[in-house]
N, C-alpha and C positions, 0 to 999 in steps of 0.2 A: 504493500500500500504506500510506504515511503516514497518508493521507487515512482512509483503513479504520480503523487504528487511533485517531484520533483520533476517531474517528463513534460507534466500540463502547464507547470509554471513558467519552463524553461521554451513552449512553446507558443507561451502566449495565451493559451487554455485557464488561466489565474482570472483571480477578479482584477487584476490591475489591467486587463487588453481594453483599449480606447472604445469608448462608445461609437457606433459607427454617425457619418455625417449626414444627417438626414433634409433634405430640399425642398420645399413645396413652393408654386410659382402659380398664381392663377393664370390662366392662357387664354382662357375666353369668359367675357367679350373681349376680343381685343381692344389694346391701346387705341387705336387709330378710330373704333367704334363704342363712344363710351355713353354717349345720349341715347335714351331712350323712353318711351311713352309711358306714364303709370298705369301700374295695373295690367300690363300687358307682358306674359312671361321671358323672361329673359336666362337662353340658358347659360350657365356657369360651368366653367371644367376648370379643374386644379390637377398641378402636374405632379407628382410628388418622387426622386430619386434618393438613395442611399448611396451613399461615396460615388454617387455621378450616374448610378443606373438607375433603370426602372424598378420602384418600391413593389416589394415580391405582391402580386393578385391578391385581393382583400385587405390590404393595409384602410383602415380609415381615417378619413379627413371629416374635418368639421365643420361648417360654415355659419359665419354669424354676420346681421349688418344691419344698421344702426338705423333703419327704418325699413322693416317690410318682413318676411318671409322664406325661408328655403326650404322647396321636396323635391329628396330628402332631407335634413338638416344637417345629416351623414351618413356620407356617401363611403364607399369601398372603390380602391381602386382596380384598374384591368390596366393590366399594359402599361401601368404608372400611371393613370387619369384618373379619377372618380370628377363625376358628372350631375348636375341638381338644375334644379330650374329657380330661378328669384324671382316673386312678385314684389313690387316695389308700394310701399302704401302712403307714401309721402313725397311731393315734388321737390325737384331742388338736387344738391348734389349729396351722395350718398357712398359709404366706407362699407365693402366687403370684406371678408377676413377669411381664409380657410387656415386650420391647425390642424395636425399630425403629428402620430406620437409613434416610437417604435423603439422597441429592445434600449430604452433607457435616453433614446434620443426623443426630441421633441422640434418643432416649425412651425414658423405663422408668418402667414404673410398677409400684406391688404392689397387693395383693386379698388379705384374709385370709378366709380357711374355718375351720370345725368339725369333725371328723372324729368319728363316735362307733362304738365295735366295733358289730356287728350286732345287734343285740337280740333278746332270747327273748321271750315270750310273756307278757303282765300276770298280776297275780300278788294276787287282793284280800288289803288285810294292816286286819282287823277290828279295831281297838280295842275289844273287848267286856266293857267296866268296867260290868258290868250281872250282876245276883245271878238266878241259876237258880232263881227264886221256884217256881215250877210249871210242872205242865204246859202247853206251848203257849207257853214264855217263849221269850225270843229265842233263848236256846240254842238251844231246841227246833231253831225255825227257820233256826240255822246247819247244827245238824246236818242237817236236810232237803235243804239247800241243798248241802250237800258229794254228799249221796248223791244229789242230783238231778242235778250237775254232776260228774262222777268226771273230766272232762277239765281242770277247772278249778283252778288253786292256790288252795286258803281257806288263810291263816291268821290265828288270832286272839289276841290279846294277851290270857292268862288273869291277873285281877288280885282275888283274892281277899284283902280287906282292907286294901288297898292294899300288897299284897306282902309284909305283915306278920304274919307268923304264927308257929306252934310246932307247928300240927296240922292234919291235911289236915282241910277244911270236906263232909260229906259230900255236899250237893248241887252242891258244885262239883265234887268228886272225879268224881261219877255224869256230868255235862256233859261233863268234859273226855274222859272215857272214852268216851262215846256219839258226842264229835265226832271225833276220832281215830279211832273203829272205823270213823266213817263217810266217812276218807280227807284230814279235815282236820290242819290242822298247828300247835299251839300253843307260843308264846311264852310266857315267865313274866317278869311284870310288877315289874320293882325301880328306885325313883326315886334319885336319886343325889344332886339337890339343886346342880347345875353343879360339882360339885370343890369347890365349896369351904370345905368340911370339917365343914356343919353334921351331914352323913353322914360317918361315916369307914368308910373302908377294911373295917374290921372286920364293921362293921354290914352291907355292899352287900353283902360276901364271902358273911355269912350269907345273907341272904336268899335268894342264888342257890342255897348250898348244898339249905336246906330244899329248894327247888323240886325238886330232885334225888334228896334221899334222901327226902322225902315222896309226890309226885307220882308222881316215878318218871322214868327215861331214855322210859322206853315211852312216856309222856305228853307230855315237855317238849322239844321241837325243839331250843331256845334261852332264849334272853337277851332282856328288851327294857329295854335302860336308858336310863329315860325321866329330862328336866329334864340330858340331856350339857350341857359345854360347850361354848365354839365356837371360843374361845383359845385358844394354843399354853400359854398359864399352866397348865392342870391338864392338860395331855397326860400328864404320867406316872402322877394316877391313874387315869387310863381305861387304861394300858398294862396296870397291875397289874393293875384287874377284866377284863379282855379276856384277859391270862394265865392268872389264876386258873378263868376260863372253861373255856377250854381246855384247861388242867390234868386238870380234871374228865371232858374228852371234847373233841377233839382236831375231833370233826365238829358239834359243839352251834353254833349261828348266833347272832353277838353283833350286833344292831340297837340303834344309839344314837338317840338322837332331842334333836336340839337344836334343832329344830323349825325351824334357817337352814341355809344353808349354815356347815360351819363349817371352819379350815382345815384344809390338805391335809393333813396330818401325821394327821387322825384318822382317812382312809384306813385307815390302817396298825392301829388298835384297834378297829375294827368291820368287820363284814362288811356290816352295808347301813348308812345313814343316812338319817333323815327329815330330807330336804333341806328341805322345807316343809314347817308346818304352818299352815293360817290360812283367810280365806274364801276362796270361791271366786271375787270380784271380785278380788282380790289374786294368787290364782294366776294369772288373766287377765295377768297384768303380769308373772310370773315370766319372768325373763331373764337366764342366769349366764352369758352370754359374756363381759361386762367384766371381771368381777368373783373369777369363778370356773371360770377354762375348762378346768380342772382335772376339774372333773367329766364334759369329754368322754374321759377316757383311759378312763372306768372303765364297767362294762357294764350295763345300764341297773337289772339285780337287783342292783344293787349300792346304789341309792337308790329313795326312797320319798316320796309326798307324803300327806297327810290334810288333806282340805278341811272345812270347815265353812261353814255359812252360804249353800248353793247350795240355793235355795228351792225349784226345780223340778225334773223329771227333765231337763228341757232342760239346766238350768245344769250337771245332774251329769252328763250326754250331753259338753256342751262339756267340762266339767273331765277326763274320760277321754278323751278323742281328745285334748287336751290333752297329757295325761299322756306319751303313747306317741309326740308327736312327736319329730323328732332333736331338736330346742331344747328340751325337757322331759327330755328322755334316762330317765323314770324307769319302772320296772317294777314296784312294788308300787303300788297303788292305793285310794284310800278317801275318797266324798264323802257327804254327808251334809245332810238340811233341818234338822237339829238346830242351834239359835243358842247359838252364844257372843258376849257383848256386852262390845264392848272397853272402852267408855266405862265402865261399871260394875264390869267385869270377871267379868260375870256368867255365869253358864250352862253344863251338860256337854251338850257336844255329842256326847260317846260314851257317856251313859245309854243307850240305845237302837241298832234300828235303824233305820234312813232309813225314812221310810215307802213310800221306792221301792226298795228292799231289792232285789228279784225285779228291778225294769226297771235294774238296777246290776249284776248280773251278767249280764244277758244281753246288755248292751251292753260290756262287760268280753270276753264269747265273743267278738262281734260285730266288738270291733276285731281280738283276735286271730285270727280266722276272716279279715281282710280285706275285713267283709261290709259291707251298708249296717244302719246301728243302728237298732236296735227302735223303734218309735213309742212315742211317750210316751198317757199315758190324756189 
């Protein structure tokens, strides 16, 4: 028996042989895919090796995270994987965890997700800084467009003078009237100048007012105050025109546009924000996970993007399916071949409309329908 124990010790058979190294690594979802819908399952797999191999078949992992669900909650692996599904019960961003334990070794790793409420249906929101010159003008054509599409949300930012006025403008009066009979929904256009002060309070108040008692409630949806900030520095006067909004009609829709994201606090003084404005290479690149995961709590008509600078129906094709992924989360929608030139600082890109006007709403239906999108000319 001596002999035994000197043989096991000398082979490394003793209690002093090194625990082995044990690895777990969640692998799906992947990195590159971390947004996704609440409430809609999402499956999980954790990888787990021992000194670099696959952990022997049936090793268990465990999985835990910080709002929501897993089945199983532990899983056994195959082939080094064990496999669960996560329902997620909370929007916003969210910590995975898988842990494994084996022959005196133990692992835990985390995985973080996106979570965003379910989304409603896109929603085109028209910058239409363009004068109702005659027959056949773009109004025209909005108007067409709502009564072509009755299942479709138009709305368009009416901005007669740059918001500035004293007296309803008759051919814009006649537009706004013609678009609205025909199921659209208009915003009234008042720039603010970012809070800080070169508009004051007094001046934003009025303008909204006019809208109101000129226009008319019948006419005017909302709000669209355009040139917000995006610091917490002028949060209080967006608080006051957001009240004063409301004041006036409790159901009127207050759209900021600070053309970024801006912070979380301005949730609270608008009801949508134009998270982006800019071109369409650029929205290519839009990504607020790091930055702003903030904007997964909120429901995707709750943000807005307006592109510019997307040359083809192709790029405006890509910028709407864009739009309505969970990592876009947004619901109002608006792209355009019209250039703005940053270098210069040249150009309106909402003089007009896109000359693919028509293949932008139907790929608008298209996504919302779940269909495959319209061919471009």
């Amino acid at each position: 028996m001596l002999c035994l124990v000197t043989w096991l010790s000398a082979c490394g058979g003793g209690s002093d042989a090194p625990a082995p190294t044990l690895s777990v690594s969640i692998t799906a979802p992947a990195a590159a895919n971390q947004v996704f819908t609440l409430n809609t399952p999402i499956a999980v797999s954790a990888r787990v090796t021992v000194d670099g191999a696959s952990a022997p078949d049936g090793t268990a992992v465990s999985f835990s995270t910080s709002a929501g669900s897993f089945a199983p909650a532990s899983a056994v692996t195959r082939a080094g994987t064990a496999s669960t599904t996560l329902t997620g019960s909370t929007a916003g961003k969210q910590t995975l965890t898988a842990t494994s334990a084996l022959s005196g070794s133990s692992s835990a790793t985390t995985h973080t997700v996106f979570l965003r409420p379910s989304p409603g249906p896109l929603e085109v929101l028209v910058p239409a800084y363009f004068y109702p010159s005659a027959a056949g003008s773009d109004w025209d054509r909005l108007t067409a467009s709502a009564l072509a599409h009755p299942g479709l949300k138009i709305t368009a930012i009416l901005n007669p003078a740059n918001g500035i006025f004293s007296s309803t403008e008759p051919r814009y009066l006649r537009a706004a009237q013609d678009f609205v009979g025909a199921g659209g929904r208009l915003l009234g256009y008042v720039y603010t100048r970012y809070g800080t002060g070169t508009r004051s309070l007094s001046d934003v108040k009025a303008n909204v007012d006019r809208y109101l008692d000129l226009y008319g409630r019948g006419l005017i949806s909302g709000i669209f105050l355009d040139e917000m900030a995006a610091d917490v520095t002028s949060l209080a006067f967006y608080r006051e025109i957001y009240n004063h909004i409301k004041s006036r009609d409790a159901s009127l829709r207050v759209m900021g546009n600070p053309g970024t994201v801006p912070a979380e606090a301005y949730a609270g003084v608008a009801d949508a924000i134009v998270t982006f404005e800019g071109s369409g290479a650029d929205y290519a690149r839009y990504d607020p996970r790091q930055t702003a995961s903030w904007l997964y709590t909120r429901a995707n008509s709750t943000q807005a993007m307006l592109v510019h600078n997307a040359m083809t129906c192709q790029a405006m094709q890509g910028a709407v399916a864009a739009a309505a992924t969970p990592l876009a989360n947004a619901g109002l929608v608006y792209a355009t071949d019209r250039v703005f030139d940053y270098p210069t600082r040249t150009g309106n890109p909402w003089a007009t409309l896109p000359s693919y006007w028509t293949h932008l709403l139907t790929t608008v239906i298209a996504v919302n329908q779940g269909q495959a999108l319209p061919a471009c000319p």
